[in-house]
C-alpha beads as a LAMMPS data file, in Angstrom:
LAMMPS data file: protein, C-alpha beads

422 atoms
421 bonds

1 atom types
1 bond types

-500.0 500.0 xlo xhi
-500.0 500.0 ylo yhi
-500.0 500.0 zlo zhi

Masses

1 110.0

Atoms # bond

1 1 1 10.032 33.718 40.145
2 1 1 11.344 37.390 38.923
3 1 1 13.582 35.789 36.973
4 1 1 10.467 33.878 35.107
5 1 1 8.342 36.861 35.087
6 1 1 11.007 38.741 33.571
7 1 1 11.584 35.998 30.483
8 1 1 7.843 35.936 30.003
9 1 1 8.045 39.395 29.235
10 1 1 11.099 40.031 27.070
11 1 1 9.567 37.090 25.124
12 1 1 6.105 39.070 24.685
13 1 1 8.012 41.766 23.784
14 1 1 9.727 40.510 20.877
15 1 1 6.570 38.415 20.061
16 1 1 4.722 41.594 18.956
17 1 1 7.984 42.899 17.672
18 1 1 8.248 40.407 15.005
19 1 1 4.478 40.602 14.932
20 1 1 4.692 44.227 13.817
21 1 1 7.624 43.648 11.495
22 1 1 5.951 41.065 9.879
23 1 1 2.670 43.143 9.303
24 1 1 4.757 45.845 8.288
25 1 1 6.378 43.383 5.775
26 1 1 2.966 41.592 4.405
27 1 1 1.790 46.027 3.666
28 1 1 4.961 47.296 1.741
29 1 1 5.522 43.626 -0.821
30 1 1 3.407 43.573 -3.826
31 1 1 0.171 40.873 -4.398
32 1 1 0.959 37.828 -5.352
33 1 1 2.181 37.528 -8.955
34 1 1 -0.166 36.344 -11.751
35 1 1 2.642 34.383 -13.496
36 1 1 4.411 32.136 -10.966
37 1 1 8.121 32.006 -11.322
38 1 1 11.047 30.452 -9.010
39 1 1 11.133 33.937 -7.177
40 1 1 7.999 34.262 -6.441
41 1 1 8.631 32.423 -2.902
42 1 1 10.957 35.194 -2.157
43 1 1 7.851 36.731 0.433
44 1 1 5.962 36.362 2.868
45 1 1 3.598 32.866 2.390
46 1 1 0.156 31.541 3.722
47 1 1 0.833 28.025 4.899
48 1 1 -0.725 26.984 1.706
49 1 1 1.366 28.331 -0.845
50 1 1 4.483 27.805 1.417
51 1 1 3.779 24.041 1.214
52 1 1 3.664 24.649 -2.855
53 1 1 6.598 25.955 -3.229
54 1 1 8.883 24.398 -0.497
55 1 1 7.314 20.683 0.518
56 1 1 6.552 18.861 -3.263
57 1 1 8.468 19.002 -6.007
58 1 1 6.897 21.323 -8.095
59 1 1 4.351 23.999 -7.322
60 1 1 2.148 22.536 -10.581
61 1 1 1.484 18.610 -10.406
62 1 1 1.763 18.146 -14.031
63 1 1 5.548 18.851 -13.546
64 1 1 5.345 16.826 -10.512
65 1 1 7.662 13.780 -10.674
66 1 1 5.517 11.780 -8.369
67 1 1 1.984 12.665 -9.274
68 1 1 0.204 10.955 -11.653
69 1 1 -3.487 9.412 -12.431
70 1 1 -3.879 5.783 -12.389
71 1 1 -5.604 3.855 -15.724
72 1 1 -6.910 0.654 -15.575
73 1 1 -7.177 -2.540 -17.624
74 1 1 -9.305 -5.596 -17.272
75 1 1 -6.696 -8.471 -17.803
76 1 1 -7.098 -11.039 -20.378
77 1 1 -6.272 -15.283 -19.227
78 1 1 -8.189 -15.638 -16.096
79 1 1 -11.199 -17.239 -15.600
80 1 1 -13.135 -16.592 -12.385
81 1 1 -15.956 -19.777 -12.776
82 1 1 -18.383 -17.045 -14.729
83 1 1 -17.961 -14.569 -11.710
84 1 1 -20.019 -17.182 -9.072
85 1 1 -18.071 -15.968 -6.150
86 1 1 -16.569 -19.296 -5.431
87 1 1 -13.100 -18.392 -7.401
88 1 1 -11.212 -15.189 -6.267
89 1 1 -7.392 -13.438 -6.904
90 1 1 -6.115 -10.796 -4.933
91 1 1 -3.496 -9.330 -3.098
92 1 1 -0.577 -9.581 -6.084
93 1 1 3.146 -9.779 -5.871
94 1 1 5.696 -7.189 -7.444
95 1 1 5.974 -8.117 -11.038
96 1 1 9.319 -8.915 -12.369
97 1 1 11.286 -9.830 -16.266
98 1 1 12.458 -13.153 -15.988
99 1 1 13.120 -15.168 -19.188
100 1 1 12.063 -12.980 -21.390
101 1 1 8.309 -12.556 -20.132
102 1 1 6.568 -11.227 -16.911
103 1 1 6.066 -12.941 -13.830
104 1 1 3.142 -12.364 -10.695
105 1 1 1.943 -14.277 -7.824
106 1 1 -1.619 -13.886 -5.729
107 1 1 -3.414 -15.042 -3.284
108 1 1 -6.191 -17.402 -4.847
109 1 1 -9.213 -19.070 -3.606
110 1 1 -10.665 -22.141 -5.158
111 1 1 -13.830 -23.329 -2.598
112 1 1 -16.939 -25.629 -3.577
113 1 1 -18.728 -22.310 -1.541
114 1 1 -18.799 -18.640 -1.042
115 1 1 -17.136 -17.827 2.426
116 1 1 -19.739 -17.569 5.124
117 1 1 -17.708 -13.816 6.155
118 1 1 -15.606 -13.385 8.650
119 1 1 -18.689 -12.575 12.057
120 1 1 -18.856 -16.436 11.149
121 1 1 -15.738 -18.098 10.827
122 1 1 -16.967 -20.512 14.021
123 1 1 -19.177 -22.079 10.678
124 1 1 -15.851 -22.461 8.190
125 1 1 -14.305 -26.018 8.251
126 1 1 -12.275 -27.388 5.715
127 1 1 -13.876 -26.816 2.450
128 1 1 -16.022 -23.617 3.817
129 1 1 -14.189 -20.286 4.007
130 1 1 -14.683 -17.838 6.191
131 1 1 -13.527 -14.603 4.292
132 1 1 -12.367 -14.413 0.751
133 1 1 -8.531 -15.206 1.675
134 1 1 -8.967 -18.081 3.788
135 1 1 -8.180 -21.691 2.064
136 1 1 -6.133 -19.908 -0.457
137 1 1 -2.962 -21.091 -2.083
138 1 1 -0.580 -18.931 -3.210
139 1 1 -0.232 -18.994 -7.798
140 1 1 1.710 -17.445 -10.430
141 1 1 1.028 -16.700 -13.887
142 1 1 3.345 -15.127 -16.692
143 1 1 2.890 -12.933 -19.713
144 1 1 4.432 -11.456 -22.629
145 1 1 2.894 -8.025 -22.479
146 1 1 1.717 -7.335 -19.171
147 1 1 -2.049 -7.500 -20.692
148 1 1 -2.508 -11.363 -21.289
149 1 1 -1.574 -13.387 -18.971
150 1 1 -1.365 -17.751 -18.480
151 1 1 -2.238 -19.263 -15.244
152 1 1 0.862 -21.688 -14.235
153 1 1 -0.196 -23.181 -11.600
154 1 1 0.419 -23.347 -7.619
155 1 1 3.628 -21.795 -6.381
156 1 1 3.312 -22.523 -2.377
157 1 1 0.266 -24.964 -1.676
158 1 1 -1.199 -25.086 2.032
159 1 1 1.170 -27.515 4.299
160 1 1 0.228 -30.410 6.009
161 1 1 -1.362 -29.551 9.197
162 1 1 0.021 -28.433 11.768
163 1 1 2.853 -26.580 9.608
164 1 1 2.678 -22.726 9.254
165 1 1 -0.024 -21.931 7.046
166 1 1 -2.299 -25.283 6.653
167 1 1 -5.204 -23.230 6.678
168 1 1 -4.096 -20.117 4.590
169 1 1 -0.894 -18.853 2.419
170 1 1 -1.751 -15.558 1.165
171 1 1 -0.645 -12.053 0.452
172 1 1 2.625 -13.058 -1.330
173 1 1 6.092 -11.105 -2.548
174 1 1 9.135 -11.551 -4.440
175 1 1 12.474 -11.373 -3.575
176 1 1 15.587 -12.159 -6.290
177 1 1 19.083 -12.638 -3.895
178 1 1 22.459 -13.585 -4.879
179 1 1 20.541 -16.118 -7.476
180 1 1 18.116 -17.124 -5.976
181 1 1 14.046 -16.035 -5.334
182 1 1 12.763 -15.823 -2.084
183 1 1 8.429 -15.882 -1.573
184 1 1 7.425 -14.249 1.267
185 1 1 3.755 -14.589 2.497
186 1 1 1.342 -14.611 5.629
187 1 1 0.448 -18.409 7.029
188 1 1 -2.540 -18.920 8.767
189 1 1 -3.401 -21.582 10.954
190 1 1 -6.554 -21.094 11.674
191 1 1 -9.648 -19.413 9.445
192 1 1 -9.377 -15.762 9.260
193 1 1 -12.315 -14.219 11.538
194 1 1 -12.007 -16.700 14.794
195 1 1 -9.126 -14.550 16.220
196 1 1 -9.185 -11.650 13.736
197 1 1 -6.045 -11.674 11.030
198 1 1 -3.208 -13.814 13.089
199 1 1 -0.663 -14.803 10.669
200 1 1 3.206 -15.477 10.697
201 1 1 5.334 -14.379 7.735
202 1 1 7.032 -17.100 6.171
203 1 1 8.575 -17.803 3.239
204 1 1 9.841 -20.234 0.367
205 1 1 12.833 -20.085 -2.030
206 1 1 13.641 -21.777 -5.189
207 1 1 16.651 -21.488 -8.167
208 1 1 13.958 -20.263 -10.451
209 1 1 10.814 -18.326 -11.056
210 1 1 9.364 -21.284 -11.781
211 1 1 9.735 -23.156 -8.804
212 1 1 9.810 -25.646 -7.555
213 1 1 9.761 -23.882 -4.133
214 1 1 10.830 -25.403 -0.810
215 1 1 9.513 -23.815 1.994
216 1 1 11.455 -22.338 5.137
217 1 1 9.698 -24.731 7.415
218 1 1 9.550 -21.761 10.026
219 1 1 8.113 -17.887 11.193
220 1 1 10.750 -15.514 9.248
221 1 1 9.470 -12.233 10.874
222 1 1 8.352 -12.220 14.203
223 1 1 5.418 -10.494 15.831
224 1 1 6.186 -7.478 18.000
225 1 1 6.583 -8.276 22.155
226 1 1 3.787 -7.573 23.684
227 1 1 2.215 -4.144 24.110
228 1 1 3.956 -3.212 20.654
229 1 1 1.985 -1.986 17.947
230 1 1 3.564 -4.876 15.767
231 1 1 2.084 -7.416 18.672
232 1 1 -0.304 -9.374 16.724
233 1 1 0.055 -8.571 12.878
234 1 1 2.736 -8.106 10.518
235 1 1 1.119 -8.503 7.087
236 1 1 1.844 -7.858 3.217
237 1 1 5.490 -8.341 3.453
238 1 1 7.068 -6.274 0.888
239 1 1 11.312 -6.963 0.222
240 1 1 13.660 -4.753 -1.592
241 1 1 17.969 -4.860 -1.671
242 1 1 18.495 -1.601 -0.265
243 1 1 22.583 -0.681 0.820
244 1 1 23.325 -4.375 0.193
245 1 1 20.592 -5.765 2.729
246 1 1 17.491 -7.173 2.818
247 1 1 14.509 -4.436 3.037
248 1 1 11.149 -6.114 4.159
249 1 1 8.377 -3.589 4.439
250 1 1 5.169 -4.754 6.759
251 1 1 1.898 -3.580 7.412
252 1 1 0.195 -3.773 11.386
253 1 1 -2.985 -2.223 12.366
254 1 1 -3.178 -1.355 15.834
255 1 1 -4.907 0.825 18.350
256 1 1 -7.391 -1.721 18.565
257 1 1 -10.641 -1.393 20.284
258 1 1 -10.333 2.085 19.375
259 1 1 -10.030 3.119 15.638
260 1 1 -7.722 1.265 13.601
261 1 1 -4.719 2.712 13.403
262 1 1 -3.024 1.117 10.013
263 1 1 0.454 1.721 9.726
264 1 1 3.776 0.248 7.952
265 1 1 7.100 -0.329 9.773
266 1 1 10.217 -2.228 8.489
267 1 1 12.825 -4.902 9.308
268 1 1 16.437 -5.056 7.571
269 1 1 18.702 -8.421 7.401
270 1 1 21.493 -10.221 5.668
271 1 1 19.908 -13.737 5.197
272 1 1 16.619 -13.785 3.296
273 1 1 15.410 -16.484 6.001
274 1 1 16.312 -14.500 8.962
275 1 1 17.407 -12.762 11.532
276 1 1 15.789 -9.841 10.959
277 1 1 15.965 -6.492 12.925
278 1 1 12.992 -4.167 13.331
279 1 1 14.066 -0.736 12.605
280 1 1 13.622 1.171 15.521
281 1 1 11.417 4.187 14.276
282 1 1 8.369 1.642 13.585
283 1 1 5.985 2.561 12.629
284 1 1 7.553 4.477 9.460
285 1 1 4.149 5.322 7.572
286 1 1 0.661 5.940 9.609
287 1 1 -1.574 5.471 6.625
288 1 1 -2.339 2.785 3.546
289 1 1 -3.790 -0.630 3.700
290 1 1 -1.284 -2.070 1.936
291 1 1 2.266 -1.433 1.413
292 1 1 3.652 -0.110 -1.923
293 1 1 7.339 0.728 -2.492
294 1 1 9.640 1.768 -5.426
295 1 1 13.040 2.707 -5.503
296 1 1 13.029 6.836 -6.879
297 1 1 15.927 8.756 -7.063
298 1 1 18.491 8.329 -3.808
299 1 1 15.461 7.336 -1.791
300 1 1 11.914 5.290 -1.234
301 1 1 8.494 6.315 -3.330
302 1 1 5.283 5.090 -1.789
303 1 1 1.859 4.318 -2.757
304 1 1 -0.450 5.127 0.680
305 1 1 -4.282 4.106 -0.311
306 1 1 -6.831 3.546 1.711
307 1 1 -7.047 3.834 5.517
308 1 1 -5.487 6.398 7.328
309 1 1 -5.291 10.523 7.721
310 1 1 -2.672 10.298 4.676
311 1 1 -4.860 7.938 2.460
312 1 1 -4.858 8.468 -1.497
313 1 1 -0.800 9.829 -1.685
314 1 1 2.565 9.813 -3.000
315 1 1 5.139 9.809 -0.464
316 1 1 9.027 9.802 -0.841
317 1 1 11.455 8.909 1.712
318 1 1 14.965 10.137 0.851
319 1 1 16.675 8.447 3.685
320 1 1 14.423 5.078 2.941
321 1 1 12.573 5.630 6.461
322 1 1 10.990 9.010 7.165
323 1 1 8.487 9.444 4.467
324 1 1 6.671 12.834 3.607
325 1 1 3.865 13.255 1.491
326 1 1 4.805 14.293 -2.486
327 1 1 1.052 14.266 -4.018
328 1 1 -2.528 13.964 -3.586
329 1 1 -3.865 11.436 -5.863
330 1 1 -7.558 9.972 -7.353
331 1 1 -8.718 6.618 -7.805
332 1 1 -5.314 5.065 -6.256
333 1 1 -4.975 1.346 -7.083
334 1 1 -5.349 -1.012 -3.650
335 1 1 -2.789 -3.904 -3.140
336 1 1 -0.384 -2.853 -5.395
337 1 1 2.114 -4.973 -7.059
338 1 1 4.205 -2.781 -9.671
339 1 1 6.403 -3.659 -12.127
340 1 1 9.959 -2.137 -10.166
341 1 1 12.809 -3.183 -12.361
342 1 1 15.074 -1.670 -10.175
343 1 1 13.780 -3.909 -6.725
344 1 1 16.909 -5.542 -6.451
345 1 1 19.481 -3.962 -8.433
346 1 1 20.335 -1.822 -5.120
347 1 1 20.014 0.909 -7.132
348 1 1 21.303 4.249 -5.885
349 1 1 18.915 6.218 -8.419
350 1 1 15.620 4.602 -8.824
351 1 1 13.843 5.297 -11.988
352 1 1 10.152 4.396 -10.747
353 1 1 7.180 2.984 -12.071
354 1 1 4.768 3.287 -15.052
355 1 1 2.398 -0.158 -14.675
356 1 1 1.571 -3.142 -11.890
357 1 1 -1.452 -4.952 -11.193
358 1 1 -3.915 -4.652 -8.057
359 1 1 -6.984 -5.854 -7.585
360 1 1 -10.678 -5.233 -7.052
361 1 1 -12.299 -6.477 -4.037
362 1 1 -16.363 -5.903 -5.080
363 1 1 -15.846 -7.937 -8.423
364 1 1 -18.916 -9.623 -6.723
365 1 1 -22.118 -8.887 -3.904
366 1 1 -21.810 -10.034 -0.217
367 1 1 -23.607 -12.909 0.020
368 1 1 -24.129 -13.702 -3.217
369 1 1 -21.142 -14.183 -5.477
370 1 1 -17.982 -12.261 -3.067
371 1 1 -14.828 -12.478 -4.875
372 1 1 -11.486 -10.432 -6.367
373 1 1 -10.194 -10.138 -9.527
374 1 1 -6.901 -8.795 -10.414
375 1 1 -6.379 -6.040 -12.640
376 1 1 -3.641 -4.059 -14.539
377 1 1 -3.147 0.109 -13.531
378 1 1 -0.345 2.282 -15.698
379 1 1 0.775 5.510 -14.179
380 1 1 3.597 7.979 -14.843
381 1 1 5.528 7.774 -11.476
382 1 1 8.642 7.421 -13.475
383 1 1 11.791 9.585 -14.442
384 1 1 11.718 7.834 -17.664
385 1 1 8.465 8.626 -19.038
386 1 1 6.749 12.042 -19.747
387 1 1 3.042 11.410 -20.110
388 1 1 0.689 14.536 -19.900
389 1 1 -2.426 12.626 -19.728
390 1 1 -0.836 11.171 -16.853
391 1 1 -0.682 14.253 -15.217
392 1 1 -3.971 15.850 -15.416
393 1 1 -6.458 16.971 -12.804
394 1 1 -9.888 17.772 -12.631
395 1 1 -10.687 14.605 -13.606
396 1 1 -14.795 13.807 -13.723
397 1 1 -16.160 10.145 -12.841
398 1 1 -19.825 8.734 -14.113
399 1 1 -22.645 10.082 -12.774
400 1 1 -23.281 6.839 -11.391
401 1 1 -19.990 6.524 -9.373
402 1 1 -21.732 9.068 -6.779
403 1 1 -24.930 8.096 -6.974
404 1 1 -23.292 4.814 -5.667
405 1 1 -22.140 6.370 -2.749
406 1 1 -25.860 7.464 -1.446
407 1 1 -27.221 7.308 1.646
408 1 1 -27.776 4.279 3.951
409 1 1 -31.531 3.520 4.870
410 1 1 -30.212 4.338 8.348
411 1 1 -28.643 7.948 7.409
412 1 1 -32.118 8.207 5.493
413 1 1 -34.058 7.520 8.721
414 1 1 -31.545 10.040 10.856
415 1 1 -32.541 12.636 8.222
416 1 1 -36.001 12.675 8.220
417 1 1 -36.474 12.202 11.778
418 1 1 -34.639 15.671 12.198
419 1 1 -36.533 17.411 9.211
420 1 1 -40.093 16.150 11.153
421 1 1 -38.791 16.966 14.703
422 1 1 -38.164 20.976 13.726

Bonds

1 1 1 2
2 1 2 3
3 1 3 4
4 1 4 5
5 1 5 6
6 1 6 7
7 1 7 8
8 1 8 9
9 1 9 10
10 1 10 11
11 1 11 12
12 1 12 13
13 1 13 14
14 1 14 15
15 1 15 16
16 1 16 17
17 1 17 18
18 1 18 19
19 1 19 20
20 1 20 21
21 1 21 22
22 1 22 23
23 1 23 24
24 1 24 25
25 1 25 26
26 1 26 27
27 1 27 28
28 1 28 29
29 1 29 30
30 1 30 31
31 1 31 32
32 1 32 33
33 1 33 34
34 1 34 35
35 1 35 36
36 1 36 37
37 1 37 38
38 1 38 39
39 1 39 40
40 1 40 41
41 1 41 42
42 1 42 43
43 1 43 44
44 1 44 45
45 1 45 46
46 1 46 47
47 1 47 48
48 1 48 49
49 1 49 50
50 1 50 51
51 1 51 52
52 1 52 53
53 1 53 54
54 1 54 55
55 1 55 56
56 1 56 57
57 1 57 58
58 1 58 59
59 1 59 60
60 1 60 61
61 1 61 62
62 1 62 63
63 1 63 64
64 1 64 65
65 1 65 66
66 1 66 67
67 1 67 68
68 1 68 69
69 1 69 70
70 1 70 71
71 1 71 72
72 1 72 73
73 1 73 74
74 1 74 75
75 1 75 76
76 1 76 77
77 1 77 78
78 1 78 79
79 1 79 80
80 1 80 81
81 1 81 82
82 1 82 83
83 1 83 84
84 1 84 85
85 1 85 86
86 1 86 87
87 1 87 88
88 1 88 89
89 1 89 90
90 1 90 91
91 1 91 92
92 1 92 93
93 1 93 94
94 1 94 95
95 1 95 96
96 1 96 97
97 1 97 98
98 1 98 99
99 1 99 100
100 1 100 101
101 1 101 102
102 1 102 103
103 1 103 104
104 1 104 105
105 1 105 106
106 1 106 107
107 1 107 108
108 1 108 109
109 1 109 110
110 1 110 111
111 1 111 112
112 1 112 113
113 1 113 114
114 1 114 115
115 1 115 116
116 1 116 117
117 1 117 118
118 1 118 119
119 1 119 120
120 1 120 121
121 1 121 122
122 1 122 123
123 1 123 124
124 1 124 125
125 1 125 126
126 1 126 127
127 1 127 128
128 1 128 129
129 1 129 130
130 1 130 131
131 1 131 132
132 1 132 133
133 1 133 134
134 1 134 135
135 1 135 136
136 1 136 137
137 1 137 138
138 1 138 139
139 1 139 140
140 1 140 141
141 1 141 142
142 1 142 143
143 1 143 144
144 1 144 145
145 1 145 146
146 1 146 147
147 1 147 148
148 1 148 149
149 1 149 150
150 1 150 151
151 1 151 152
152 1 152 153
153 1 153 154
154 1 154 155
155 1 155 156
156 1 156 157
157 1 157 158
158 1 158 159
159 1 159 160
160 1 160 161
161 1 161 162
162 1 162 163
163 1 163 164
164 1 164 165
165 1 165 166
166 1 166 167
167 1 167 168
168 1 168 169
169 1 169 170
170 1 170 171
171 1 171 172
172 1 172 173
173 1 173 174
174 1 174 175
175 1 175 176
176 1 176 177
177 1 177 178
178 1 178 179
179 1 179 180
180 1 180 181
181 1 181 182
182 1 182 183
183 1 183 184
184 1 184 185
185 1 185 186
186 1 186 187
187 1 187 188
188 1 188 189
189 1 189 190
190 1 190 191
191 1 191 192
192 1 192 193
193 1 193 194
194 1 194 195
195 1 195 196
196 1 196 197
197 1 197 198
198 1 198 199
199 1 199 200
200 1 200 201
201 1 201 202
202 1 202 203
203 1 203 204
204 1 204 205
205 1 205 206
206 1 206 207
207 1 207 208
208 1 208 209
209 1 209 210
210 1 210 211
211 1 211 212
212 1 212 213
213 1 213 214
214 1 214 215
215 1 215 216
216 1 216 217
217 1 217 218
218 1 218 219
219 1 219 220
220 1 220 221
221 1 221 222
222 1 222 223
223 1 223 224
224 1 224 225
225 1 225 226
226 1 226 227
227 1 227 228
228 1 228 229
229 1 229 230
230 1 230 231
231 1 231 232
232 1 232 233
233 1 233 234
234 1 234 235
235 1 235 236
236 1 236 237
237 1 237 238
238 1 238 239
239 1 239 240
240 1 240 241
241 1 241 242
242 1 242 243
243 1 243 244
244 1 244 245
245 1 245 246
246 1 246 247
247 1 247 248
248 1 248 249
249 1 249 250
250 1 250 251
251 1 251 252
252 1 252 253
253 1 253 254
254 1 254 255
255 1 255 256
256 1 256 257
257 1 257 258
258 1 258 259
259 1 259 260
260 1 260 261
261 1 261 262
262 1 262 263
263 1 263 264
264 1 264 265
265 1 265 266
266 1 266 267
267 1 267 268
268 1 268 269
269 1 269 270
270 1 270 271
271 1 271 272
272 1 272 273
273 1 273 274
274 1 274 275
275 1 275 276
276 1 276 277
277 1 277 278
278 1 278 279
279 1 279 280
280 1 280 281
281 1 281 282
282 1 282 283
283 1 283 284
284 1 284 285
285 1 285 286
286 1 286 287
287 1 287 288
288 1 288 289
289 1 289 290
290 1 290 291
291 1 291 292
292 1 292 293
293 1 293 294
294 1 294 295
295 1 295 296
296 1 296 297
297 1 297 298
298 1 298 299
299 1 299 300
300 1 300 301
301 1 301 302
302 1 302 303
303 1 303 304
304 1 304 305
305 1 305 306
306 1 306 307
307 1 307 308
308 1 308 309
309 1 309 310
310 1 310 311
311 1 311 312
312 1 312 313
313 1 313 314
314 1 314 315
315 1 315 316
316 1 316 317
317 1 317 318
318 1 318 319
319 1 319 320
320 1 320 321
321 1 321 322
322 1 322 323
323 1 323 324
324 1 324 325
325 1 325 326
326 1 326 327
327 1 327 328
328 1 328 329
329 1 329 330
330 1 330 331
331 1 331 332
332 1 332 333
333 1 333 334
334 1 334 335
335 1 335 336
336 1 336 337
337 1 337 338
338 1 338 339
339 1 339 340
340 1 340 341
341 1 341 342
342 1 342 343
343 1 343 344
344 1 344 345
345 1 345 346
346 1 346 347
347 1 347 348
348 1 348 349
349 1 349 350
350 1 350 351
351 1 351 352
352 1 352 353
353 1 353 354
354 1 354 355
355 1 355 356
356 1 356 357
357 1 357 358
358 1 358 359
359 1 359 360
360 1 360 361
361 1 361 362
362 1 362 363
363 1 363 364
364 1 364 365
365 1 365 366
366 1 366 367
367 1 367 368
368 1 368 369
369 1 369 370
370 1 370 371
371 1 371 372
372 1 372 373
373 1 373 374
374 1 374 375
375 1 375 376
376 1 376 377
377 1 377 378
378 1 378 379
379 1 379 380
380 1 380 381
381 1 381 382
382 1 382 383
383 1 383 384
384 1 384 385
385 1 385 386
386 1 386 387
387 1 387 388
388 1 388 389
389 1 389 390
390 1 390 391
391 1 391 392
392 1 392 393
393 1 393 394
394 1 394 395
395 1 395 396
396 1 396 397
397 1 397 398
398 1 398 399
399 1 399 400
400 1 400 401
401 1 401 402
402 1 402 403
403 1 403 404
404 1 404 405
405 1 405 406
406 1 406 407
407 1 407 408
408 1 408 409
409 1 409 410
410 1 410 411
411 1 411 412
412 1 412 413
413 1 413 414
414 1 414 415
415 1 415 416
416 1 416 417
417 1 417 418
418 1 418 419
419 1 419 420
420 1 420 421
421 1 421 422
């Protein structure tokens, strides 16, 4: 016990020690320079300006490798059945240069109805959805500019029942290996909403872009064991060739009834169709809806929207696995698919991205006409490009785009209950 006491107190001795040194230190240096230089985090730093200097890249974001506003196009060669909810795209792949033109495959839905939502997927049956993914088929379409694009055609239809998927293959990406391409995608067998979002990964593989595609005939990633985070999702499969393996980023939410923890984890392999091994820090990210990945510099940029304390960022992984945050972002685009030339090259210096599609979810009302669209963003996340615009901040929105975000009749009732009750 003396020997206890005794620590105690040499420690809270040399706590105010340093305590007065440091005040000392913070009185004699000067204020903080008006022009910033390199030296100026030679002092003493709040946490703030510490994180400046020493956590992102640069203390400015316009020099900022990996910050960057996102602009977006409405894409020409789609047609959506004039917007009557009963056609939808979402969810795209990575876009890759094959042949001499682009290449992209979604999740589309093609229903005589609207889905009924999921709070009533006990009323879906085989021509009524229950959410906006469920009876979709997985397409592709190609272009020559990234802006205009030509529907092909299915890539992976449903299965015969009771095969993985014959309800549902959605929520596709590519893989190119040795040759050959590998489709990796969720299969439901059952309508989304009756047991929340259960869904295998599987896959498919064909000689070309254009198919035809023969599918693995089996679950390619497992769910987790039970009691694992990973125990009853792994969603949005995302590969690249990383150290001559197979990478193949996933998505789980968990924490479930509690708030939804959403968070990404990853499984390495030699054979696109399996085994694969979980990498034992899973969960790698805790934030993002989706999962977004480019190869940048010797390690992993990432694309966290939605969901999450780390929503709306830029995060970089040197070692591929432990990400940190690199930027604070607007308007960040929401199931991702870049255009990542470098996806498979097993690059040891990524060069980024500057342009991918994503999609809209509200291209329609609940009820009414619900459906996605897909959409073209451009960015300057990229060691190739210097765009200023790209790189601006203080960016204003409509008017409109808050007034959109106004109260609910509920808040409104909360609010003048309390102003009439003082």
């Amino acid at each position: 016990m003396k020997r206890f006491y005794l620590a105690f107190l040499v420690m809270g001795l040399l706590s105010c020690k340093n305590s007065k040194k440091d005040t000392e230190v913070l009185e004699n240096q000067k204020p903080f320079p008006y022009t910033v230089t390199d030296s100026s985090k030679n002092r003493k730093l709040s946490a703030a300006m510490d994180r400046s200097f020493n956590h992102y890249s640069n203390i400015h974001p316009k020099n900022n490798e990996l910050y960057t506003n996102f602009k977006y196009t409405e894409l020409k060669g789609f047609d959506y059945n004039s917007h009557d909810g009963t056609v939808s795209r979402r969810d795209p792949s990575k876009v890759i240069f094959e042949n001499g033109k682009y290449y992209v495959w979604y999740t589309k839905r093609d229903t005589p109805v609207i889905p009924v939502g999921a709070k009533n997927a006990e009323k879906s049956n085989d021509t009524i959805p229950s959410t906006d993914w469920d009876l979709s088929e997985i397409w592709f379409a190609t272009s020559k500019d990234g802006f205009t694009w030509e529907e092909q055609g299915v890539a992976v239809p449903r299965p015969p029942k009771p095969e993985v998927g014959w309800r549902a293959v959605t929520t596709t990406d590519i893989l190119k290996w040795k040759g050959k391409y590998y489709l990796y995608y969720q299969g439901f067998m059952e309508a989304s909403g009756k047991r929340g979002d259960y869904c295998p990964v599987t896959a498919s593989y064909a000689d070309s872009p254009d198919g035809p595609w023969t599918p693995a005939g089996k679950v390619v990633i497992e769910n987790g064991p039970e009691g694992s985070w990973d125990q009853y999702a792994i969603h949005d499969p995302y590969p690249l060739v990383h150290n001559g393996q197979i990478y193949i980023y996933y998505k789980s939410a968990f924490n479930r009834p509690n708030p939804v923890w959403v968070g990404g984890g990853l499984v390495t392999g030699d054979n696109p169709l399996g085994p694969f091994k979980k990498h034992l820090l899973n969960p790698l990210t805790s934030s993002g809806h989706e999962v977004t990945l480019f190869p940048f510099k010797e390690g992993l940029g990432a694309i966290v929207a939605k969901d999450g304390t780390e929503h709306f960022t830029i995060q970089y992984a040197k070692d591929w696995v432990n990400f940190e945050i690199a930027s604070i972002c607007e308007l960040v685009p929401v199931a991702t698919g870049p255009f990542v030339p470098d996806a498979f090259t097993d690059t040891k210096y990524g060069r980024g991205i500057t342009w991918g599609m994503s999609h809209f979810v509200n291209a329609g009302k609940p009820g009414i006409n619900p459906h996605s669209i897909l959409v073209r963003f451009d960015c300057d996340l990229s060691l190739d490009v210097d765009d200023p615009e790209m790189k601006t901040t203080g960016i204003r929105h409509d008017i409109n785009v808050y007034y959109q975000q106004g109260l609910s009749k509920k808040q409104l009732k909360r609010i003048k209950k309390n102003i009439h009750s003082k």
